[in-house]
N, C-alpha and C positions, 0 to 999 in steps of 0.2 A: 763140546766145552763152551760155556756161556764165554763171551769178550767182557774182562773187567777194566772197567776206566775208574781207577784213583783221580780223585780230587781234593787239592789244597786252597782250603780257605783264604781270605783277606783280611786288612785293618776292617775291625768291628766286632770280629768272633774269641776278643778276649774275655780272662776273668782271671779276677786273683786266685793262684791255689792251681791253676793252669803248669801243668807239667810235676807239678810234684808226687805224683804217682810213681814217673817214669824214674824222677832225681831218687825218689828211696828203693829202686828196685837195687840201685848203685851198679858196681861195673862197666861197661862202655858208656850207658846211658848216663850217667853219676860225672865220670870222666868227660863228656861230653858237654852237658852246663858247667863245669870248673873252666874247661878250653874258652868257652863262649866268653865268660869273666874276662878271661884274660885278653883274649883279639879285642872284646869290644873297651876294656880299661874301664867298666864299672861293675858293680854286682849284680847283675841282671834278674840273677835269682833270687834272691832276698824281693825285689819288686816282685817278679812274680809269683813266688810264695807267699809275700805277705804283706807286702807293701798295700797303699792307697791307690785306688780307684784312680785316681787324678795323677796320680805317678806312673801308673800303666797307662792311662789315655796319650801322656806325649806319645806324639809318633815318632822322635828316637829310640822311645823304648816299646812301642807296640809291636812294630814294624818286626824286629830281631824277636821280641818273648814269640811270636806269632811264628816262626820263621823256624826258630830250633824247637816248640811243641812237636810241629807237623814235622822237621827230617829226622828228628829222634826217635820217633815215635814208628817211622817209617821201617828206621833203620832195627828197631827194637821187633817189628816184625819178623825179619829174620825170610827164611824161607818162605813166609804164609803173603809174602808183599810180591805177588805177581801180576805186575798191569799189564794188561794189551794195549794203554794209551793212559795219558796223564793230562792234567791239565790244572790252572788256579789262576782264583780270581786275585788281582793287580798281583798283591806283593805275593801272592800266594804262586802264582807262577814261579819264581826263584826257586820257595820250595820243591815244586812239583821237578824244577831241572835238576835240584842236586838229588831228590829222591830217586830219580830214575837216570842217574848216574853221569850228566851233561857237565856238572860240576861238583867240585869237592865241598865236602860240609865248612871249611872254613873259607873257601874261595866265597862260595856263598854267602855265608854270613857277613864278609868284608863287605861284598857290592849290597847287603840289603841295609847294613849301616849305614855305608855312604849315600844309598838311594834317601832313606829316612833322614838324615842328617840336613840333605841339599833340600829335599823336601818340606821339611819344616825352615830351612831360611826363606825357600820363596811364597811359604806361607805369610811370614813374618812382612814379608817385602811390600804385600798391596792383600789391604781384606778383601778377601776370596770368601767362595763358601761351596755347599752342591745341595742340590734339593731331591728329593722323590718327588718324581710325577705318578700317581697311580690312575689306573681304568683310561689309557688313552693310547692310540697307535702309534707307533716308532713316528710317521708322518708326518702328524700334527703336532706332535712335539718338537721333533726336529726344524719343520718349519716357523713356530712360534719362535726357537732360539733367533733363526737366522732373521725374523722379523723386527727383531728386540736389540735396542741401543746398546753398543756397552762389547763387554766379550761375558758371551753365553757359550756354553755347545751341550748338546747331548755326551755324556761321560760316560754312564757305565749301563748297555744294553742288560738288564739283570735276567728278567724273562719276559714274556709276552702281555703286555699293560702296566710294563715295571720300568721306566728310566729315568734313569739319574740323571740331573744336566748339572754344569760347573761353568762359575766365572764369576764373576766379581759382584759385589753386594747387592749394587745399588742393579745391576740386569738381571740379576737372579730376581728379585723382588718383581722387578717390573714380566719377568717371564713365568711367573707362577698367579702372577695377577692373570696376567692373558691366558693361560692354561685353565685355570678356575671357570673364568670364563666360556671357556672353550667346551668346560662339562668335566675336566678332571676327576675323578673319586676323593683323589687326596692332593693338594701340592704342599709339600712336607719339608721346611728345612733341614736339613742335617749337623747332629754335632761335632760338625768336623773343624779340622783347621785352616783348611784352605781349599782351592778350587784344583784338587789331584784331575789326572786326565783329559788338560785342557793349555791350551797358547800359556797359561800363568805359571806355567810349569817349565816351562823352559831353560830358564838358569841353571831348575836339577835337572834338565835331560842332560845339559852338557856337562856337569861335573861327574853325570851318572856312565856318561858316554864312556869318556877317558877310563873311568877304572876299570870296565866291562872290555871295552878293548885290551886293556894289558892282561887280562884273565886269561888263561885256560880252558877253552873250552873241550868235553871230549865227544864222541860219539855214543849216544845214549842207547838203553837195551828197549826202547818202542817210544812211538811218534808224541810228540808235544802240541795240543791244541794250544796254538799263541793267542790270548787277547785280540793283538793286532789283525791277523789276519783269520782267526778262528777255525785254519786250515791244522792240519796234521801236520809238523814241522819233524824235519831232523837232521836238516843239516847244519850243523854247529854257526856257520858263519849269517846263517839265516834268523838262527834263532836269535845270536849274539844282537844282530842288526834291528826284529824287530822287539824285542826287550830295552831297548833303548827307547825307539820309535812310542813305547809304551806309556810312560810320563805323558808324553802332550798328548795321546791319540785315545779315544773311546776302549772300553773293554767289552769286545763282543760275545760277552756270555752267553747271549739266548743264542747264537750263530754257533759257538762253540757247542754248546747241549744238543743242537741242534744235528750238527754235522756231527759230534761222536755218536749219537744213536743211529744214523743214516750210515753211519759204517761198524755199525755192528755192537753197540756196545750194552750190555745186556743186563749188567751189575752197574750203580753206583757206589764208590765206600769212599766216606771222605774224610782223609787223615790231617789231624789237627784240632781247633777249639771249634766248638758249636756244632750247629747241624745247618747254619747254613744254606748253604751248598745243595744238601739233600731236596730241603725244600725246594727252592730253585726247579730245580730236574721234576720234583713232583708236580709243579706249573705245566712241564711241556709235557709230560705223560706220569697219569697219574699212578697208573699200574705196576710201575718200576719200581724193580728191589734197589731200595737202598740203606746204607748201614755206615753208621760210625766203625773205625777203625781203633780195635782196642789189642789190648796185648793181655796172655793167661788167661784165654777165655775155655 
């Protein structure tokens, strides 16, 4: 039997009309966006059925539409949702814990509110931003940040000639200059809201902390590549600890892809918006089955 590792997308892989498939199947899934309504106290659905572009981009509201696409969807699998390991990139890890049963669907959705919530005020707090670095080593990127005035960091390892760095305007500017420089393919700002993944984040680590600590957590049915440490996690207080740690700290996705193919992982399906993810994985080997996650196929 091939090893299948499920993967849960991040903020970026939205789009209006996201989950409405699932909403007109009705029954649990149908029940399941009404609940979200009501924990989060606005219509979330209406945005993502059909709202604007620009009302899906807050990350109050990406962060959760992104969050119940992928466990709904998981959970509408039914039977056919058997991982040998899970993983997701930033917010997308949250899904991946309640998918494979570390958290409740509404335990989850509380902490990916409140993560989005604290996140976009410390957005608001000091312009931030993150840029794509393409065609350059983990090395020399890294080292350009730490060379450059300001608060810079490498933020999200994507794959192999892909990183993201984060921090504030005026270092980012000055560290995609020196990147160019350096022979970059691309240095690409992003339309984001702030510098996710990095010291400017801090304020949400700790409002993020507190509600993650009063959580629940349980013991899940197979291992969790964390972000943080891109290891195989399962022990609840472990994961609890580095989900936190997450906010301020790099996402090691090419270490992640990396270390679940080195233990076996033979299938990619990645449940949620976009494809992502697949691509990614098709960076580090291109011969790998992967496949969107659909229901009544």
């Amino acid at each position: 039997m091939s090893k299948k590792a499920y993967v849960f997308p991040g903020q970026g892989a939205q789009f209006i009309g996201m989950g409405k498939d699932l909403f007109d199947q009705g029954g649990k899934m149908k029940e399941r966006f009404e609940q979200a309504n009501a924990v989060l106290g606005f219509d979330i659905t209406s945005i993502m059925f059909s709202g604007t572009d620009e009302e899906l981009k807050e990350t109050k509201v990406t962060q959760p539409a992104i969050y119940l696409h992928s466990t709904i969807l998981a959970e509408a699998l039914g039977e056919d949702f058997q991982p040998d390991m899970v993983a997701g990139h930033s917010l997308g890890e949250i899904s991946a814990l309640c998918a494979a049963g570390y958290l409740s669907f509404e335990d989850g959705l509380k902490i990916v509110s409140v993560r989005a919530q604290a996140m976009q005020k410390a957005c608001e707090a000091e312009p931030s931003t993150m840029a794509a670095i393409l065609g350059l080593d983990d090395e020399v990127v890294e080292k350009a940040c730490e060379e450059t005035e300001g608060v810079v960091v490498a933020a999200n390892y994507n794959c192999p000639g892909q990183l993201v760095i984060s921090g504030s305007v005026p270092a980012i500017d000055a560290a995609c200059e020196k990147l160019t420089e350096a022979g970059a393919r691309r240095a690409l700002k992003l339309p984001v809201g702030g510098a996710f993944h990095s010291p400017l984040m801090e304020s949400a680590r700790a409002e993020l902390a507190a509600v993650i600590e009063s959580t629940p957590f349980s013991e899940g049915r197979c291992p969790v590549y964390q972000n943080v440490s891109a290891k195989a996690e399962t022990s609840p207080e472990e994961i609890k600890k580095n989900l936190i740690t997450q906010l301020t700290d790099p996402v090691r996705w090419t270490q992640s892809m990396q270390n679940m193919l080195a233990d076996g992982a033979e299938e990619i399906i990645e449940v949620g918006p976009g494809k992502v993810l697949q691509g990614l994985f098709k960076k580090v080997d291109r011969k790998l089955p992967t496949s969107s996650a659909s229901i009544g196929d």
